[in-house]
LUMPA-798122 format. One record per atom (N, C-alpha, C, O, CB): residue in one letter; x negated, z, y. Coordinates in steps of 0.05 Angstrom, whole numbers, plus 5000, padded with zeros to 4 digits. Atoms other than C-alpha are relative to their C-alpha. Glycine has a CB too. Layout:
// residues N
AXZY...
***
This chain:
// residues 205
X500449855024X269179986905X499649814976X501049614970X502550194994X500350235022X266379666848X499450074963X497750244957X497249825011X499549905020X267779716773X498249874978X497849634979X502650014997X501450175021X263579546710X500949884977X500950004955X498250134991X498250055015X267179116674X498449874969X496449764978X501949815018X500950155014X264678806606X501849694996X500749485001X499650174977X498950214996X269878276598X502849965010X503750195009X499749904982X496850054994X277778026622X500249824984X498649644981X501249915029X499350265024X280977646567X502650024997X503950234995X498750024970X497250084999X287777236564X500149804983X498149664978X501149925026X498049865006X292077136531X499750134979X499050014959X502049885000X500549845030X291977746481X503150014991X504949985007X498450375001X497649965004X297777846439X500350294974X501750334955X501149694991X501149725021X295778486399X498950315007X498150474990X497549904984X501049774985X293779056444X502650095014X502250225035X497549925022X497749934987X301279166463X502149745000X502049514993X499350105028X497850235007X307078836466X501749695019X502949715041X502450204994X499050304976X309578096501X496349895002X494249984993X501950145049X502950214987X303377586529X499450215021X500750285041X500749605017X502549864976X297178016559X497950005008X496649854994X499350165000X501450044999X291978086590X497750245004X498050445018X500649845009X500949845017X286678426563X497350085024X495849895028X499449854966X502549954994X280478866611X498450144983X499750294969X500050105019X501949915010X274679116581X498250145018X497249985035X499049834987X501149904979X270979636622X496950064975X496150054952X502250295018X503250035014X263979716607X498750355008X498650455030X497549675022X501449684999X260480496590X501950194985X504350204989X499650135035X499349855022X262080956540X498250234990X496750114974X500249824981X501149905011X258381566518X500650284985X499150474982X498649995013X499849965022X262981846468X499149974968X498650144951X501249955003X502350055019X259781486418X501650054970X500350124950X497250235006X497950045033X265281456355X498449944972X498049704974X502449695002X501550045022X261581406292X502549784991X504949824994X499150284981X499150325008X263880686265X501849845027X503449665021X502350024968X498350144983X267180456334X499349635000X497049545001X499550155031X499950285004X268079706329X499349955028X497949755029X502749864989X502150194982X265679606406X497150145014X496450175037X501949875027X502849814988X258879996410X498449845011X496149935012X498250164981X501250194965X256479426466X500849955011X500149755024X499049805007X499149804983X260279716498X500050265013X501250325033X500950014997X501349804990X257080366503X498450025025X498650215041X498650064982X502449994983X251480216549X501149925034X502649745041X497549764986X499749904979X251880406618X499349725021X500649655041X498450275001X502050164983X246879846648X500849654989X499349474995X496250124992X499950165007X250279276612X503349955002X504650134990X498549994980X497550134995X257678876632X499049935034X496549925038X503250224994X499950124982X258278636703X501650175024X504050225022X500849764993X498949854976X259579036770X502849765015X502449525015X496850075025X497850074989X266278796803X502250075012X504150175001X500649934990X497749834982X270578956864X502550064994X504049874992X500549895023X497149945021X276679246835X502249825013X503849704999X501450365000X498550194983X280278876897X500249724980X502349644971X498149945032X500750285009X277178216864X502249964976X504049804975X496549984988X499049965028X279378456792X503450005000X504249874981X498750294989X498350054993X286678536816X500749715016X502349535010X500350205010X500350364997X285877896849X501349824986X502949664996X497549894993X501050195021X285377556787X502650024980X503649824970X497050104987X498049965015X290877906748X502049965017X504249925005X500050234988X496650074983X296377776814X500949634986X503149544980X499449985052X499550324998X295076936802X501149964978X502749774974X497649815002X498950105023X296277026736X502950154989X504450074972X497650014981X496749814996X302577556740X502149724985X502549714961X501250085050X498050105006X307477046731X501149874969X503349804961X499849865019X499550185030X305876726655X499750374985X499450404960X496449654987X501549695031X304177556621X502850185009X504550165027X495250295012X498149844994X308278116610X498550275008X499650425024X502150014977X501149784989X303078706619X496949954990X496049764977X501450294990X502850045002X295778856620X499550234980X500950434980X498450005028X502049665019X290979376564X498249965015X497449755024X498650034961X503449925003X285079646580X499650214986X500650434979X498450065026X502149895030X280179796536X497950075009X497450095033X499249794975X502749974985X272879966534X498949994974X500049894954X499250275020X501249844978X268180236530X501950285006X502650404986X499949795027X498449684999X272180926556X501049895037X499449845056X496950404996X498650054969X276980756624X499150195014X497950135035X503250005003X498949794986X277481416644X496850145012X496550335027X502150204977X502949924987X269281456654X500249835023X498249885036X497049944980X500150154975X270580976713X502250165014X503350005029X500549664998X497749994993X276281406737X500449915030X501849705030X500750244995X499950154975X276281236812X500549734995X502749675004X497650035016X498950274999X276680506798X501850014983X504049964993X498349784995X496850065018X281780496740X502450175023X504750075027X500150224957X497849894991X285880946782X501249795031X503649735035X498950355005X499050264980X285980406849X500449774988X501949604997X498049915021X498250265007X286779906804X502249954984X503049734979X498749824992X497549905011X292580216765X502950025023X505249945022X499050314990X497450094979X296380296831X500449795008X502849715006X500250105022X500350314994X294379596858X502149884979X503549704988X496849874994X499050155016X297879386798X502850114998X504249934990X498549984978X497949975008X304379796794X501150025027X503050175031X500350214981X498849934974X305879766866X500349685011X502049625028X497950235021X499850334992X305078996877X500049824977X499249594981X497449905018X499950235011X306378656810X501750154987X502350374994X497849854988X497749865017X311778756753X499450004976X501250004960X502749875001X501849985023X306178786696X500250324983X499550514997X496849935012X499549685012X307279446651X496149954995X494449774994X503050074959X504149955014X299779756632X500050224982X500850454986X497150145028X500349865021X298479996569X496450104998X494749934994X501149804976X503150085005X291080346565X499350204979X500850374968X497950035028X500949805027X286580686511X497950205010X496350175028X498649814973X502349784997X282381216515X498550244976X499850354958X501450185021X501149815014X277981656480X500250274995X499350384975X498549985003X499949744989X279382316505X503250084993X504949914993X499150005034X497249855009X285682706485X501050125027X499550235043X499550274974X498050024977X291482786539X499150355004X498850445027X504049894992X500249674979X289983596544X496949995015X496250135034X500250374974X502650004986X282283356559X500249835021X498249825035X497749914983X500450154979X284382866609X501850155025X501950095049X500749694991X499249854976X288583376644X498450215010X499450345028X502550134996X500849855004X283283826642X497849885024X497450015045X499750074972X501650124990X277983246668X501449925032X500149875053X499149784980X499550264970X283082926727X501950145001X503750074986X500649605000X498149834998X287583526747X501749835018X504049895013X499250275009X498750114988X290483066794X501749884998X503249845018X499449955007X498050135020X294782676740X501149785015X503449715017X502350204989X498250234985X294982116783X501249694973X503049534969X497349835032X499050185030X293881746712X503249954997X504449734996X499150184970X496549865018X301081986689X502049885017X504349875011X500950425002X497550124971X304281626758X499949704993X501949585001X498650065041X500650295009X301780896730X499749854976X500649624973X498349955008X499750055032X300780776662X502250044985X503450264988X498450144986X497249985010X306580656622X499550054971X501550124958X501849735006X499950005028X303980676555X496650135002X495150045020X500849654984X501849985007X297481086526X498850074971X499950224955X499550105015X501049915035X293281136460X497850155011X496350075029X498749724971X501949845003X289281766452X498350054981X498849974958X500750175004X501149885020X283782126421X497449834993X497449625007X502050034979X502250095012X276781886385X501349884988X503749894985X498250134988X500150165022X275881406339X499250234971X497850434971X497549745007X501249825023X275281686268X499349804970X501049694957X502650284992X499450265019X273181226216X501050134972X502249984957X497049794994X498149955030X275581666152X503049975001X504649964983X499750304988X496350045000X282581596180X501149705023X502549675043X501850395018X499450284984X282380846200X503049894995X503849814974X497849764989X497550134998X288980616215X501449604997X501249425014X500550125026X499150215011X292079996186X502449855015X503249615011X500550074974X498750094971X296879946247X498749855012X496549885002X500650185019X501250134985X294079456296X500950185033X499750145055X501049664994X500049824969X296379946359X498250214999X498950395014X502850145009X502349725000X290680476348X499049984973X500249974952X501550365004X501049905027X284880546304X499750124985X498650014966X499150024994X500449695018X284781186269X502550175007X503450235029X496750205010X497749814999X290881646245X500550245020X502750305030X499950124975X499949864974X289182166296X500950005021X502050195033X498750015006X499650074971X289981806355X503249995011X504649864996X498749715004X496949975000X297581926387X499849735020X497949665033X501650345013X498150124976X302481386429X500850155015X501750365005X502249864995X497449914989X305981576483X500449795019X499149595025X500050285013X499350144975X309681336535X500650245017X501350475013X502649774998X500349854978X309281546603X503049895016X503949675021X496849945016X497149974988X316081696635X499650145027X497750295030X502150194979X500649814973X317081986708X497450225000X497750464995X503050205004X502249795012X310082306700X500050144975X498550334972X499750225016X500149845033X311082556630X499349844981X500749644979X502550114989X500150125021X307982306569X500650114971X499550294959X498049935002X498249915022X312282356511X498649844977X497749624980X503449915004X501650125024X309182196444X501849884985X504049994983X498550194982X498050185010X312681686406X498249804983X495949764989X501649855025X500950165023X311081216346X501849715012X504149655018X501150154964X500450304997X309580466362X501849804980X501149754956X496849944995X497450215019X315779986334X497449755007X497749594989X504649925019X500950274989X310279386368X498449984972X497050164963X498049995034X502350075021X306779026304X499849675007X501249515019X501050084963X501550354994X303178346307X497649884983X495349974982X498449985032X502449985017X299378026260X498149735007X496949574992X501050034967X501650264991X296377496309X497050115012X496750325024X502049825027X503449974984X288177496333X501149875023X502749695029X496649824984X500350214966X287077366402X497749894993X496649984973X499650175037X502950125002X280776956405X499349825019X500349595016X499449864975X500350094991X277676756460X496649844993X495549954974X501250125016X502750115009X269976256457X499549985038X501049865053X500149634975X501950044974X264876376531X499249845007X499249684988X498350095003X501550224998X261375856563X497149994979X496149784971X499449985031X502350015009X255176096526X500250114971X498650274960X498150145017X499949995033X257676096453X501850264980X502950274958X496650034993X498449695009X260576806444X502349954993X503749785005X500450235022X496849994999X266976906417X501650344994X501150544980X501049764974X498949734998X271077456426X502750004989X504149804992X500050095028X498549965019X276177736381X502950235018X502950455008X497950144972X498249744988X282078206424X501950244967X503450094955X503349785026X498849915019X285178716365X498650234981X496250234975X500749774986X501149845020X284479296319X500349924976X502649904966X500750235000X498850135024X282678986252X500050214983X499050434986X498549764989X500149775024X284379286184X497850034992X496049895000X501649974976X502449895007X279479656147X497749734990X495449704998X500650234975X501750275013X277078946103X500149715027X498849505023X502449874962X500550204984X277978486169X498249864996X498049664982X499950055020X501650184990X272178306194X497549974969X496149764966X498850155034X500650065025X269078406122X500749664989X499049494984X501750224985X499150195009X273377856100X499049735016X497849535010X502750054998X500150244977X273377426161X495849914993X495449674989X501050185046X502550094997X264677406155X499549934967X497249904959X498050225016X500850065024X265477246083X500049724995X498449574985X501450134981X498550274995X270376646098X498149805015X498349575006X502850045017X501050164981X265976326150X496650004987X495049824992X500850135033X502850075023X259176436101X500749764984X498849624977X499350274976X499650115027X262876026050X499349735018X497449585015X503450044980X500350244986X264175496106X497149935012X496749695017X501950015022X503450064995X255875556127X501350065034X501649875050X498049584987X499649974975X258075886192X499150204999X499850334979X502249985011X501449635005X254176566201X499350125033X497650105050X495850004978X500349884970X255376926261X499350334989X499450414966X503449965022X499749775003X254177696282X501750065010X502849925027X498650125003X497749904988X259178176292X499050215008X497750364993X502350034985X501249734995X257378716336X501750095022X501350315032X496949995008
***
C-alpha cells in the first residue's frame, strides 16, 4: 500500500508537544481560502511511498522524539494508509500522534463510520481553515477549529495548555527550505521583509 507523501520532517518542535516528527501527506481538495500549504493541494505532486517504508523510518528514529503530527494536504483523503500507518505506530512504538484535519469530527464520522481513527490518534485539530478568524495560537490556525483528545475511543474537546514559540526549519538537498508551524497573522510578512533588507529574496508558497 502506498501513500503520497509531500514531505517527513524532524525535528519539529511546534506542531505538538516534546521533539517530533513531522509527516506531510500530499492531496487536498478542500481548498481553504488563504491556507498557508496550497502545494499541497495537488493530487499528482509529493512522492508515492509504502506506508511499511514510511513506518520504517519513524521506528529508527523512535528512540530521540516524543510523538509524530501529520499534516497535509488533508490525512483523512488517504484514509486507508493513515489508518495502517496509525496502527503500525501505536501498536509497535511508544510515539503519541497528534493529527490535523480539515473536516469536522461529525463529518469524519459520517465519512469513516468505522471510527477506527478514534482507536489511534491521541490528539486531533478540526475543521477548515478560516482566514477571518486566524488564530494567534500556534496549535491551530483559525478560531473555529476545536482540540481534542482522544480517550478510550472518545474525543473530548479540550483547550491546548502546549505553546512554543520556536520554528522548526529544515534546508533540502536542492535549496528548499521548509518552515514546520502555524505562523501568526504578520509572520511570514515580517520574516520576507527581514531577509529583503539582508538581499535574500525567497518565495513563500
Amino acid at each position: 500500500m502506498n501513500w503520497r507523501l509531500s514531505k517527513i520532517q524532524y525535528p519539529i518542535y511546534n506542531l505538538g508537544p516534546g521533539k517530533r516528527i513531522g509527516i506531510w501527506v500530499q492531496g487536498c481538495n478542500l481548498a481553504c481560502e488563504g491556507c498557508i500549504n496550497q502545494m499541497l493541494w495537488s493530487k499528482r505532486k509529493g512522492k508515492y511511498l509504502p506506508v511499511y517504508e514510511v513506518f520504517n523510518i519513524i521506528k529508527n528514529l523512535e528512540e530521540d522524539y516524543d510523538g509524530i503530527t501529520i499534516s497535509g494536504g488533508e490525512p483523512f483523503q488517504q484514509y486507508e494508509q493513515l489508518i495502517a500507518f496509525i496502527y503500525l505506530i501505536k501498536t509497535q512504538t511508544k510515539l503519541n500522534i497528534q493529527c490535523y484535519t480539515g473536516y469536522e469530527l461529525n463529518e469524519l464520522s459520517t465519512l469513516y463510520q468505522d471510527g477506527l481513527y478514534l482507536k489511534f490518534i491521541d490528539y486531533l485539530v478540526d475543521g477548515r481553515y478560516v482566514q477571518s478568524q486566524h488564530e494567534n495560537e500556534n496549535i491551530k490556525g483559525s478560531k473555529n477549529q476545536n482540540y481534542y483528545q482522544i480517550i478510550n475511543g472518545e474525543a473530548i474537546k479540550c483547550d491546548s495548555d502546549f505553546k512554543s514559540k520556536k520554528w522548526s526549519v529544515n534546508v533540502s538537498l536542492e535549496g528548499d527550505i521548509y518552515m514546520a508551524g502555524i505562523p501568526k497573522k504578520s509572520d511570514i510578512k515580517n520574516l520576507i521583509s527581514d531577509l529583503q533588507r539582508k538581499g535574500i529574496h525567497k518565495i513563500f508558497k
